[in-house]
One Martini backbone bead per residue (centre of mass of N, CA, C, O) as a GRO file, in nm:
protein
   82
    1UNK     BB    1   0.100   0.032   0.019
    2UNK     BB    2   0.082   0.334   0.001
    3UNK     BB    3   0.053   0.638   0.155
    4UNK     BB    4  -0.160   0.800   0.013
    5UNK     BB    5  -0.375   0.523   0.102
    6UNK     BB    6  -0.311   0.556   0.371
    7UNK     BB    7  -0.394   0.810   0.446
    8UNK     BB    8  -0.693   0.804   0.345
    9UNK     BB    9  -0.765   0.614   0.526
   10UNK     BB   10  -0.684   0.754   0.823
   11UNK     BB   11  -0.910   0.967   0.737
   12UNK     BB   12  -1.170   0.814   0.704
   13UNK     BB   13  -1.138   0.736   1.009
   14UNK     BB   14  -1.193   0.982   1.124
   15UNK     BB   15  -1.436   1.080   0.989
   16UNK     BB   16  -1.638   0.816   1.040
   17UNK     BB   17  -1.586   0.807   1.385
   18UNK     BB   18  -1.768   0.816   1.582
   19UNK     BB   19  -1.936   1.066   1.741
   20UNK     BB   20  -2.126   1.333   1.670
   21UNK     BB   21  -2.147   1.657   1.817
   22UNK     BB   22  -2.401   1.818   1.929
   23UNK     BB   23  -2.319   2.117   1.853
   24UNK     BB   24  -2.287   2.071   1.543
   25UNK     BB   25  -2.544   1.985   1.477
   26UNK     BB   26  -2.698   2.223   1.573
   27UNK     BB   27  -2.562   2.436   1.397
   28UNK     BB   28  -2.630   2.295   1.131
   29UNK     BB   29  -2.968   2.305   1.185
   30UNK     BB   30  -2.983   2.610   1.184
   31UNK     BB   31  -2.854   2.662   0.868
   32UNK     BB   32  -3.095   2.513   0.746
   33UNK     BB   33  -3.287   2.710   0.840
   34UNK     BB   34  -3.494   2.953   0.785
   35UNK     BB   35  -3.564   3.237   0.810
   36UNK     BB   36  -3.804   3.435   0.906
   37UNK     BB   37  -3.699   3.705   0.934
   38UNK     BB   38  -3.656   4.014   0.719
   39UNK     BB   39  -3.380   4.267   0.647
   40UNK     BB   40  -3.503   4.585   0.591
   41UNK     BB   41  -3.287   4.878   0.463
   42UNK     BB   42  -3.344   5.223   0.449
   43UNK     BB   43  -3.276   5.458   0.197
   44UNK     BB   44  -3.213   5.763   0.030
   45UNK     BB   45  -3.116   5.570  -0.239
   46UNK     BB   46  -3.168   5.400  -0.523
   47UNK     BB   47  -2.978   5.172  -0.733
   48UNK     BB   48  -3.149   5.154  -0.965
   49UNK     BB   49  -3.196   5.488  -0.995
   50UNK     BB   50  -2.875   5.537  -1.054
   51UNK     BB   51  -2.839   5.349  -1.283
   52UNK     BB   52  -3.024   5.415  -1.485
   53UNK     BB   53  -2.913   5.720  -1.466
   54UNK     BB   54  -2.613   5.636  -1.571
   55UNK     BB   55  -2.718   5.479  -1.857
   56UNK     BB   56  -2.847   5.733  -1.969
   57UNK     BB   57  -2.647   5.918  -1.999
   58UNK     BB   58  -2.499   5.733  -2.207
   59UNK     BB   59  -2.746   5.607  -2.306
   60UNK     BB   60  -3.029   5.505  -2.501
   61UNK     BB   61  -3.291   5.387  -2.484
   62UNK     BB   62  -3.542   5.188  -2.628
   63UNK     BB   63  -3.677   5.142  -2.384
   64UNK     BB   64  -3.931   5.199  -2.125
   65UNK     BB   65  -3.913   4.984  -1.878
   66UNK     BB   66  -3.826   5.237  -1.640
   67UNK     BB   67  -4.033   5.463  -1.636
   68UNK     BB   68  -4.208   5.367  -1.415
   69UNK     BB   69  -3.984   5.316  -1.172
   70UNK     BB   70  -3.900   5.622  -1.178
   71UNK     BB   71  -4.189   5.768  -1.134
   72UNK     BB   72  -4.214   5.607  -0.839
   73UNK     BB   73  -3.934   5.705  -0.730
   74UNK     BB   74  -3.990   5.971  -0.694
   75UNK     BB   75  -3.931   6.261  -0.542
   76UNK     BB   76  -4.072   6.567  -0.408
   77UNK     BB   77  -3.765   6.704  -0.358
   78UNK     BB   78  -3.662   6.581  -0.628
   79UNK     BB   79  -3.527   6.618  -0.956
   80UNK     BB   80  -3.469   6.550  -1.241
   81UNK     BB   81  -3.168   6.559  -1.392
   82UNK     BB   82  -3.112   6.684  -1.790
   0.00000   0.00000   0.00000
């Protein structure tokens, strides 16, 4: 048998021998549950609305498919700079 034969088999043999640690289930079993509840943070500026705003300024838009969620998005102290 080869050394690295040798190791393999004593790796398989650590790996595979003896209970799992209950610590190590428990914390397994919390990250496969998935979360209750989703934490969303308001921001003062919308990224899609920036970036749409970015590439409107290099190119023009062939269809407005952005135009209705620029306009859902507009603040009233605010003003579109064109």
């Amino acid at each position: 048998m080869s050394s690295s034969d040798e190791l393999e088999r004593k790796l398989s043999e650590r790996l595979t021998e003896g209970q799992m640690e209950e610590e190590e289930r428990d914390s397994r079993e919390r990250r496969l549950i998935p979360p209750k509840y989703e934490v969303r943070i308001q921001t003062e500026n919308d990224p899609i609305v920036e970036e749409t705003r970015q590439y409107r300024a290099m190119a023009k838009e062939l269809d407005g498919r952005y135009d209705d969620y620029l306009n859902k998005a507009k603040r009233p102290d605010s003003e579109d700079k064109k």
